[in-house]
C-alpha positions as CSV (number, residue, x, y, z in Angstrom):
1,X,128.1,160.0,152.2
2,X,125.6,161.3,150.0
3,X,122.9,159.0,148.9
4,X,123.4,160.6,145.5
5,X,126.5,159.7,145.1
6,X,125.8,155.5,145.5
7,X,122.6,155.6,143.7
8,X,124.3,157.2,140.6
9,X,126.9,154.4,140.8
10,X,123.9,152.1,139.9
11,X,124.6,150.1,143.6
12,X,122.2,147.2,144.6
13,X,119.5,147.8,147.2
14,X,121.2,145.2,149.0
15,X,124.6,146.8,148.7
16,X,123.3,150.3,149.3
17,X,121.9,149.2,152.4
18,X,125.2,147.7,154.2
19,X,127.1,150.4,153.2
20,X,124.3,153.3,154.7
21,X,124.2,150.9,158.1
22,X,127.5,150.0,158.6
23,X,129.5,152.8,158.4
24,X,131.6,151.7,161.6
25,X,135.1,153.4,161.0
26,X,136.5,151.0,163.5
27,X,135.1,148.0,161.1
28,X,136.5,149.6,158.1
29,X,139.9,149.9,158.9
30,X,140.0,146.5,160.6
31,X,138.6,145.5,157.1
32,X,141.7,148.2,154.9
33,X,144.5,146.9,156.9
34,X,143.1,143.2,156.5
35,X,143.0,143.6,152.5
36,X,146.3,145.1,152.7
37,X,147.8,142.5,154.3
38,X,146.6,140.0,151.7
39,X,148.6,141.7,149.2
40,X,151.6,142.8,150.9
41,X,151.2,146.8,150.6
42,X,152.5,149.1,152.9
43,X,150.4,151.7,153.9
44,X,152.6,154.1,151.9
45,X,152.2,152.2,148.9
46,X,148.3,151.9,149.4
47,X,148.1,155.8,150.2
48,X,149.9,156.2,147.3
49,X,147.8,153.9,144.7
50,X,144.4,155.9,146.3
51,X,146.0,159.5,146.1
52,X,145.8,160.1,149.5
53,X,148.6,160.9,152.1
54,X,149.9,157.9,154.2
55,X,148.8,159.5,157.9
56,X,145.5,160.1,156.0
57,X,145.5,156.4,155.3
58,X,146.5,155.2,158.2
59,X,143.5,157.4,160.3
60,X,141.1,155.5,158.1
61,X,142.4,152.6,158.5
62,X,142.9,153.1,162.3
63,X,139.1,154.2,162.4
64,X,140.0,157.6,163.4
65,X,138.3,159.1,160.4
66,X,135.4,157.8,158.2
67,X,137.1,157.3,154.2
68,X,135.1,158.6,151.6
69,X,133.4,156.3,149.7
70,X,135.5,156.9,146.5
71,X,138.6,156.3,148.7
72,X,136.9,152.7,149.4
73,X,135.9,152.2,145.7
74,X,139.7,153.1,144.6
75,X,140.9,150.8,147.5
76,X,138.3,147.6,146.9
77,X,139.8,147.8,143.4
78,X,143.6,147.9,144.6
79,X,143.0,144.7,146.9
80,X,140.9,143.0,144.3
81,X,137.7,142.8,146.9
82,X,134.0,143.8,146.4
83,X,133.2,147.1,147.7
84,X,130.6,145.5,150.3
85,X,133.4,143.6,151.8
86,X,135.2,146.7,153.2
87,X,132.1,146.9,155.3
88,X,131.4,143.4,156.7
89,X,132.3,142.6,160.5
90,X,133.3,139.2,160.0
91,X,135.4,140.0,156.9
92,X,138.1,136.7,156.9
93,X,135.0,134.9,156.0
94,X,135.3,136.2,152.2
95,X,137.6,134.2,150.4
96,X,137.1,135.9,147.2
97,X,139.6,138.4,146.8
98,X,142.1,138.6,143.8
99,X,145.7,138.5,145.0
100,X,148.2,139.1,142.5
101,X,152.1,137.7,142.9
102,X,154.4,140.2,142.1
103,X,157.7,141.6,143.4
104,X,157.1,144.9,145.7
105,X,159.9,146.7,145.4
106,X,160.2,149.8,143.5
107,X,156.6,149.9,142.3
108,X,155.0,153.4,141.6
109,X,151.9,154.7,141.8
110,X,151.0,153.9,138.3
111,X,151.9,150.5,138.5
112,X,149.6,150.1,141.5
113,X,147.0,152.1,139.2
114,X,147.4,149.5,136.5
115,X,147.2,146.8,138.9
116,X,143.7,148.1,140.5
117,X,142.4,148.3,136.8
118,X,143.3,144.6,136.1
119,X,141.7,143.8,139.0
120,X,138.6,145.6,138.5
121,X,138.2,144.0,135.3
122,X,138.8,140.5,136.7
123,X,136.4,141.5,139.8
124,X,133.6,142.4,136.5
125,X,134.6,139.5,134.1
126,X,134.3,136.7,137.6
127,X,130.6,138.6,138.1
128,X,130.0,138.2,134.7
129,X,130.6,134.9,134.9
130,X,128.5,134.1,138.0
131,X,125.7,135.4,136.2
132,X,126.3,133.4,133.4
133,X,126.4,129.8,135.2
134,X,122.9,130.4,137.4
């Protein structure tokens, strides 16, 4: 993970830090297949929102391999969660993650695609909004 890479993304120190020391494969996945869960995805469906292949998916989310960070960005905006939470070891603390009710079947990659955007913006609009109230 180049450090490049997150400081260019304009991370906090804060953030930047928890990603750089816990990059536990093992907690990641635990953390993907927890998210997915909370919205009802398949793996297949996840793999297919984030571009990736589904055994590709499922390795990360197994901890078998370590997901590259844009994989994780794409993903904390599918399940409507804060990057940072993908990397927390007690993760089912977080109750803030936007869940959206919608019927599953027969949705495509682009409706997942719209459905991460909404949920990004949301995911800006509530921070906005924090900041706005302290």
């Amino acid at each position: 993970m180049p450090h490049q890479t997150l400081c260019n993304k304009a991370y906090s120190c804060a953030i930047f830090q928890l990603i750089m020391n816990n990059k536990d494969n093992e907690v990641i996945g635990k953390n993907l297949k927890y998210m997915r869960g909370l919205n009802n995805f398949t793996q297949e469906m996840t793999a297919d929102a984030l571009g990736i292949g589904r055994s590709t998916y499922d390795n990360y989310e197994n901890g078998r391999r370590e997901a590259p960070i844009s994989v994780l960005e794409r993903a904390s905006d599918l399940f409507g969660c804060e990057l940072q939470q993908l990397f927390l070891q007690d993760n089912q603390e977080q109750p803030e993650v936007l869940v959206c009710a919608f019927r599953h079947e027969d949705l495509t990659p682009s409706d997942l695609n719209a459905i991460a955007d909404f949920k990004r913006l949301a995911k800006q609009y509530m921070k906005l909004k924090r900041l706005s109230l302290s």
